[in-house]
C-alpha positions as CSV (number, residue, x, y, z in Angstrom):
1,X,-33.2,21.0,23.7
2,X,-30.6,19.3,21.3
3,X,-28.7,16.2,22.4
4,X,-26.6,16.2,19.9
5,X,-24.2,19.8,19.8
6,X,-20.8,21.5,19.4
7,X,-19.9,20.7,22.8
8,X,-20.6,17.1,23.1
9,X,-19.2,15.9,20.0
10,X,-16.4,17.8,20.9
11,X,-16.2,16.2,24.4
12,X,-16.8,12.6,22.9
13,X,-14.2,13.4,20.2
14,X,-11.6,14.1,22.5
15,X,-12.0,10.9,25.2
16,X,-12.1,9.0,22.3
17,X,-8.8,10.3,21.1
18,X,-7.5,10.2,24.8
19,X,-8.2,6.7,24.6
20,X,-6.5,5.3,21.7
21,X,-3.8,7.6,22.8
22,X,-3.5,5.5,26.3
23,X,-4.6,2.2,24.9
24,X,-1.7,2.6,22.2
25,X,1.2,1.3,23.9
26,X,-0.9,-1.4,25.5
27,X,-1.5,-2.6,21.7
28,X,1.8,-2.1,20.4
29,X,2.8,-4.4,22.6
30,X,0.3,-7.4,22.4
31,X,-1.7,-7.3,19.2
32,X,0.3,-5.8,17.4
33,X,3.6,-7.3,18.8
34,X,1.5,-10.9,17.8
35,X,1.1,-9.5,14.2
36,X,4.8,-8.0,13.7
37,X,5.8,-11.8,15.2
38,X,3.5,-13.3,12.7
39,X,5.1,-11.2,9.7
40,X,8.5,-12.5,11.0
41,X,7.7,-15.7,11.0
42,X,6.1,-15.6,7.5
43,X,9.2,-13.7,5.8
44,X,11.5,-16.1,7.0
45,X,9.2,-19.6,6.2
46,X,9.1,-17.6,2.5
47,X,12.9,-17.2,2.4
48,X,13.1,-21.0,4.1
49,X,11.0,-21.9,1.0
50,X,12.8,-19.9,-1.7
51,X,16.0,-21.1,-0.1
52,X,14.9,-24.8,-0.4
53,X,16.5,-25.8,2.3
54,X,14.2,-28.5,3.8
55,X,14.2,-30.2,0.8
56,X,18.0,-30.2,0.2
57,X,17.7,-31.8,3.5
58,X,15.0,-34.1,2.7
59,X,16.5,-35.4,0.3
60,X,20.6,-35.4,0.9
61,X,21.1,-39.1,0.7
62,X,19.4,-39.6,-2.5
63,X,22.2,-40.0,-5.1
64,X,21.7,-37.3,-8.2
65,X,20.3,-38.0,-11.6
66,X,19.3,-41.4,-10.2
67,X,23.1,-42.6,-10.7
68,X,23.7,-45.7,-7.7
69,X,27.2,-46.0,-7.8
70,X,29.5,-45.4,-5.0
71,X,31.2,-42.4,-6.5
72,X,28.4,-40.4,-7.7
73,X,26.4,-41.4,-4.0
74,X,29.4,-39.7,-2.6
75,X,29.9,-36.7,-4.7
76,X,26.0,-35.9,-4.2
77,X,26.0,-36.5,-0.7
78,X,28.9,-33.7,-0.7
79,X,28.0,-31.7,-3.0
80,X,23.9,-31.6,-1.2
81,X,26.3,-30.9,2.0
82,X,27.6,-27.8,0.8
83,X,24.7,-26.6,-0.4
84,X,22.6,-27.3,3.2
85,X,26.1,-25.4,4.7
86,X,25.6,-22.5,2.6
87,X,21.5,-22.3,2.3
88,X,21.6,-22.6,5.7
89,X,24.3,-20.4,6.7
90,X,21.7,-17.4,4.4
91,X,18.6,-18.5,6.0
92,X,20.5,-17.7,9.5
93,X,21.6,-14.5,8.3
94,X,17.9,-13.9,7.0
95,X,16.7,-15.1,10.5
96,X,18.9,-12.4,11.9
97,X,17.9,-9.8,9.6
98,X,14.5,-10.6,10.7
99,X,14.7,-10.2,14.7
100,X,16.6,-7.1,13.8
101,X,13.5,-5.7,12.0
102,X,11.5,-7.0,14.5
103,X,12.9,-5.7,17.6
104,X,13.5,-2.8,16.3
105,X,9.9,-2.6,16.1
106,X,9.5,-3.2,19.8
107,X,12.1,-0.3,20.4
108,X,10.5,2.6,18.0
109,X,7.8,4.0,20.5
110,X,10.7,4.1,23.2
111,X,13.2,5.9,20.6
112,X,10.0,8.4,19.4
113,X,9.1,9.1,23.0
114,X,13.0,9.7,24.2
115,X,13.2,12.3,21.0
116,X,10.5,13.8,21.9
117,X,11.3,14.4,25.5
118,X,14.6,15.5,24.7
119,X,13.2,17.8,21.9
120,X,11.0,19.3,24.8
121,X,14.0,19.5,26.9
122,X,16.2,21.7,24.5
123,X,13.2,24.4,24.5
């Protein structure tokens, strides 16, 4: 007799879907929370980076164009303080922009399964 029919593939093919179908939530939430946290965290280091920030940091008592007087150590100390005020007042919005995204993320398979309900509902 064949092992291998209609009816078991069938029957194989559908626990298999029943179990990605259960074990999606359960992933959502852990690897994949892990991988949407990662991709966070890597947007905002690249905006940190574009932004230069650490570096106007770094470097925000080191007088410009390598002039040591007193007035051009205080007019690049202000001017680098402005700048580290603004770049980071961007990199906070990016930061928020960010967790936004990312717990909207965590709140789509709530919002898809309370449209659906209430799709089911209205019928």
């Amino acid at each position: 007799m064949f092992n291998h029919n209609f009816l078991t593939y069938t029957g194989k093919i559908i626990l298999q879907i029943l179990g990605e179908i259960l074990y999606f939530p359960i992933w959502w939430y852990s690897v994949g929370l892990m991988r949407a946290g990662g991709a966070v965290f890597r947007f905002w280091r690249a905006q940190e980076i574009s932004l230069g920030f650490s570096v106007w940091v770094k470097n925000i008592f080191v007088p410009m164009y390598g002039q040591r007087d007193i007035a051009s150590r205080a007019i690049s100390f202000f001017m680098r303080l402005i700048q580290i005020i603004v770049r980071g007042f961007i990199l906070i919005i990016w930061l928020a922009v960010a967790l936004l995204a990312l717990a909207f993320w965590m709140a789509l398979p709530i919002l898809l399964f309370l449209g659906l309900a209430a799709q089911i509902a209205t019928y």
